[in-house]
C-alpha positions, 0 to 999 in steps of 0.5 A: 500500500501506497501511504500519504503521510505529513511527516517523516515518521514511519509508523511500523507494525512490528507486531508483523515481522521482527526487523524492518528495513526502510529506504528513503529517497528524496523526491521531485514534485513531477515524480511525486505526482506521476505515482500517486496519479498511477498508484492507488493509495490511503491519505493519512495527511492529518491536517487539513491545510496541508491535504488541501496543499498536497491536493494542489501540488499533486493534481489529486485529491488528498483527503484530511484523514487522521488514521493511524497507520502500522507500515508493513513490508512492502508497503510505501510511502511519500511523506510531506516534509517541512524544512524547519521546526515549527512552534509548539502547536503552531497550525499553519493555514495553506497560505503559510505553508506555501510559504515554507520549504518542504521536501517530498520525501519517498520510504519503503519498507522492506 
């Protein structure tokens, strides 16, 4: 399964295998959008601002879904990643965000 996620966090189920080894490659917007434009995948973006963003920069809808996730092998990710840390508690709108480097970053968890 292909995951959206708004962090780099990696949530794995070690209830189902013992080691884990992720990858992580950075990623560039156009890549970003070809594989969640050929790749069925569950949004765990859990802030509304930043789905409505990835919507936008992805070309696909990217529903607000606060899931919890358990990665498993083989599942895969691409992580929304801003490149500074904000206030305790600080929610940006999507006009902040947009206003902020991020990275697109790509895991695997192998």
């Amino acid at each position: 399964m292909l995951y959206i996620l708004n962090s780099l966090i990696v949530p794995l189920d070690f209830d189902s295998c013992s080691l884990h080894l992720v990858s992580f490659y950075k990623l560039d917007l156009e890549t970003a959008r070809e594989i969640v434009q050929e790749t069925e995948f569950i949004s765990a973006v859990g802030h509304e601002s930043t789905a409505k963003l990835l919507s936008q920069l992805l070309g696909v809808e990217i529903p607000h879904n606060r899931i919890t996730v358990k990665m498993r092998d083989g599942d895969t990710a691409i992580h929304f990643v801003l490149k500074q840390r904000l206030p305790e508690g600080k929610i940006l709108t999507e006009d902040e965000l947009r206003s902020l480097e991020f990275d697109l970053v790509f895991s695997r968890v192998k």
